[in-house]
N, C-alpha and C positions, 0 to 999 in steps of 0.2 A: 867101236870104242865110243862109251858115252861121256858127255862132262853135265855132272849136273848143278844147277846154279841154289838151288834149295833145297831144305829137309829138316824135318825138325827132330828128326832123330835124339838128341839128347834130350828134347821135351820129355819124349816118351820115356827113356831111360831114369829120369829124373822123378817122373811121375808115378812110375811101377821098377822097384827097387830089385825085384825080381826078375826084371827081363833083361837079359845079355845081348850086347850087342854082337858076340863073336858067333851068335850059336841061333837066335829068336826070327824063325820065318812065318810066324803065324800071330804074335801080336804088333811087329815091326814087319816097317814097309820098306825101311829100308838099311834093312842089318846088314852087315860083311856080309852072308851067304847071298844074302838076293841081288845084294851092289855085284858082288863077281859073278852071279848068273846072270845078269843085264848086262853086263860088260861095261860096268860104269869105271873109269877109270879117274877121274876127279870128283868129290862129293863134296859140294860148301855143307858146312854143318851149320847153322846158326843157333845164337844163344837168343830164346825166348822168352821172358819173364812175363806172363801174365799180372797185371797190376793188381788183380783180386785174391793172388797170393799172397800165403803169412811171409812174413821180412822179406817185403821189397824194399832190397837195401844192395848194398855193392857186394855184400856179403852172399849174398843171394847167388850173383854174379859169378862168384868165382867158384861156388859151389858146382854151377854147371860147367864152366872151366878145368876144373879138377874131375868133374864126372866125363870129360870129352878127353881129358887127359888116360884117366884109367881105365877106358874099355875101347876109345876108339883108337887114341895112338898108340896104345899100347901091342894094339895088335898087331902083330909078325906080317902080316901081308901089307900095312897100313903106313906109309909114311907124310909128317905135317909137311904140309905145303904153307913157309912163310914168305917165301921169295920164289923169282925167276929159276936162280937157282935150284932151287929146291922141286920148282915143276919140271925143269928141263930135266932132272933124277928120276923124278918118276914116270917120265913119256918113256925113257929109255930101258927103262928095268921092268921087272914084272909084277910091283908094287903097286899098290894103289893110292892114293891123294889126297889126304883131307883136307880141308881150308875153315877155317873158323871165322866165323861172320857174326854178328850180333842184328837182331831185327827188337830195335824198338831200345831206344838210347837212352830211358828212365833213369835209372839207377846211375848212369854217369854224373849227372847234375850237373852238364856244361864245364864239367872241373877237368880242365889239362893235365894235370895230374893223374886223376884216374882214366883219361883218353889212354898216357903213355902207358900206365899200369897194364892196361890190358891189351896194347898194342906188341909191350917185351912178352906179355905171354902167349902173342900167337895170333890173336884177330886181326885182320887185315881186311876188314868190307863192315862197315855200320850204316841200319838203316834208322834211321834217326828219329821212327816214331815207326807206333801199329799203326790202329784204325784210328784211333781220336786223338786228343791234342795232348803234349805234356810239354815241358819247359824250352822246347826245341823247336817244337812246329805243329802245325794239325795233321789229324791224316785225314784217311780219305772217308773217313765215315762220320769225322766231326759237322756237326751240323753248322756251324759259322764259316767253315770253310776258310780259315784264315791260313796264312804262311809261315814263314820263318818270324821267330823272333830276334832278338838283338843279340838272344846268348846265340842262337842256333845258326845266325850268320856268322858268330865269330867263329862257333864250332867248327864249321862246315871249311871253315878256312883253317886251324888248326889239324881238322884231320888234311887238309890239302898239303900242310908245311910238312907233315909227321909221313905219311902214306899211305895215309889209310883212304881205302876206294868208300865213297858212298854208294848207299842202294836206295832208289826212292822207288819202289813198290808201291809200298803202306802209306805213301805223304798225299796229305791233298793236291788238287790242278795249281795252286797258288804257291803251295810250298816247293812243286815239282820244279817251276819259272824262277822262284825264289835261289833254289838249288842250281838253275843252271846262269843266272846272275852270279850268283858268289864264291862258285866253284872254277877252280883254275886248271882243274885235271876231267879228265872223263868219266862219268859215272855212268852208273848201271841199274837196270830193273829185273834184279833176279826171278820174279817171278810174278808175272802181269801179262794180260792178251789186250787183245786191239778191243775198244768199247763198239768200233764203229761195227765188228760182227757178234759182238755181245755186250749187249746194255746192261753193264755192273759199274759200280764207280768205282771199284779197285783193277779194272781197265785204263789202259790211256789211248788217249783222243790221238788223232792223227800228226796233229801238231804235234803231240809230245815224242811219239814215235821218229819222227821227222827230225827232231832236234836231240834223239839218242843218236839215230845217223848222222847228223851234222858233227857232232862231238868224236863221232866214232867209238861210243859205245855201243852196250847189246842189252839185249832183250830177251831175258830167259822166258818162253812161254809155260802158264802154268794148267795143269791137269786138272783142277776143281771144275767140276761139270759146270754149276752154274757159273763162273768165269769164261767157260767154253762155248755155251750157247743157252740160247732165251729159250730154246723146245724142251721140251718132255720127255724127249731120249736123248744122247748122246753116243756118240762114236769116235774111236778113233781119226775118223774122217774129217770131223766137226773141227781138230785141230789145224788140220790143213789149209782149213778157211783162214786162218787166223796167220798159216805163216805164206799163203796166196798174197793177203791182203799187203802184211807188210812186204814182200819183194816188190810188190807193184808201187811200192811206196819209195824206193831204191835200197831197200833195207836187209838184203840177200844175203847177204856179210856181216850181219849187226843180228841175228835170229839165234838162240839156242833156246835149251830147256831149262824149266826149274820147275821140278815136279808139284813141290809142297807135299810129299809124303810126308807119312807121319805125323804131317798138322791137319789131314782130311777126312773126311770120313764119309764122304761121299766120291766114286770112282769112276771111269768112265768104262765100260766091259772090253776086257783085253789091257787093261793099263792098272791093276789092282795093286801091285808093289813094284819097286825096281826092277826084278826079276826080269819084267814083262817089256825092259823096252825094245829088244827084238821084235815086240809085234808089232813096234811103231816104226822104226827103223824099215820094216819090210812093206810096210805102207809108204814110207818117204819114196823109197827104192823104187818105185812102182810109176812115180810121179814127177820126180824129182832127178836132175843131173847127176853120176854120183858124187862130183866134185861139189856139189852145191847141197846133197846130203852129208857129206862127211861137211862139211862147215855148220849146218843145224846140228850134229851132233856132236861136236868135240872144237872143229880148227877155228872154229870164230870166237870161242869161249877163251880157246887157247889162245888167238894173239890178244883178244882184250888183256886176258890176264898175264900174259908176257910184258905185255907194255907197261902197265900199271902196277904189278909188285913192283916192291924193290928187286932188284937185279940180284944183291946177294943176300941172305942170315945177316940180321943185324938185331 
């Protein structure tokens, strides 16, 4: 049983109007068929707005919202995951789980308003910038390297009051400190590796690791080959460095995945769509406690996120 912490799934939906999520195993990576041949049993979906597309506007927003509404929840095997509630339904039946995230907070414009708007319709985890800076924070590929700004700290406290989890993946080292100043709940890095076994700056530093453990959040490791390693090959193995690194860090219980399917295009051989994560699971197995595997793949996702939704549908 897998949980996975990212996917851009509705991108791609979004982008070829032609491709079904109930049925597409060759230009989706991570459509219904291949989530249940991986045995993925929670999937965050997140809303993606590239800023160099036409109407980035809120309107934009909810377009992807409606397109997660019509093809992902609508599916018969598929139930939203808003609450405690609602995951404790799906661990127990033989349903699958969606969770609806937003990566990259543009289009909100710091307005409480449109926070709650889209929080009554289902998202419960916002990462509050991509790679560069917009009214909220820089990320990680901004060249000034700056942090939160004055709306971004208020945000960051409103999504605290409301319940909505932060995800700083995509924020700069400054905005990640900024976030855990201002932040009164646990947050999360759905999809980030350790820098210290791969020099990317959409990695984090040991300290930052360190201080998802001290919070008692997690850390979804992500699949992008160059996130996984500085060489010229890559393997399924090269991941292991990375979830070596953080146990030794005390970080055993704070480790899952977040693939970034469907936002990749480069793979690592043996890990090509969800389908595949049997071949990684049987690599863990190999190396790994199974008590301390089943938490990389599923029970440490699941108490972060037991803790941090709301308890019931509201």
């Amino acid at each position: 049983m897998i949980i996975d912490g990212h996917c851009d799934a509705i991108l791609k939906l979004f982008l070829d109007p032609k491709t079904r999520f109930d049925s597409d195993r060759v230009k989706m990576q991570a459509s219904a068929p291949l989530l249940a041949e991986g045995d993925v049993k929670l999937q965050l979906f997140a809303i993606f707005i590239d800023d160099e597309m036409p109407n980035h506007k809120f309107h934009h927003m909810l377009q992807y919202i409606d397109l997660f509404y019509e093809q992902v929840a609508s599916h018969p095997e598929f139930h939203v995951v808003r609450s405690g509630q609602d995951l404790a339904a799906v661990m127990a039946s033989s349903k699958r789980g969606a969770l609806l995230t937003i990566e990259g907070a543009d289009t909100l414009m710091g307005d409480p308003m449109l926070l709650r708007t889209v929080y009554r319709l289902g998202v419960r985890a916002i990462g509050l910038t991509w790679n560069y800076a917009n009214w909220a924070a820089d990320g990680a590929n901004e060249p000034r390297k700056g942090g939160l700004t004055l709306l971004g700290r208020q945000f960051v406290k409103e999504c605290n009051q409301l319940g909505m989890m932060i995800d700083v993946s995509h924020l700069s080292e400054k905005a990640f400190w900024d976030v855990a100043e201002a932040s009164t709940k646990p947050f999360f890095a759905s999809h980030s590796n350790a820098i210290q076994i791969c020099q990317h700056q959409r990695n984090l530093t040991n300290d930052q690791i360190q201080e998802l453990i001290r919070i008692d959040g997690i850390m979804g490791l992500n699949f992008v080959p160059y996130f996984v390693t500085n060489e010229k090959t890559v393997s399924i193995k090269d991941i292991l460095k990375h979830i070596d690194h953080v146990c030794a860090l005390g970080g055993v219980n704070h480790i899952g995945f977040g693939a970034d399917f469907d936002g990749i295009t480069q793979f690592i051989p043996g890990l090509l769509n969800a389908g595949d994560y049997q071949n990684l699971a049987e690599e863990l197995y190999k190396r790994y406690q199974k008590e301390e595997v089943e938490g990389f793949l599923h029970k440490n996702w699941m108490r972060y996120l037991h803790k941090n939704l709301p308890k019931d549908r509201n």
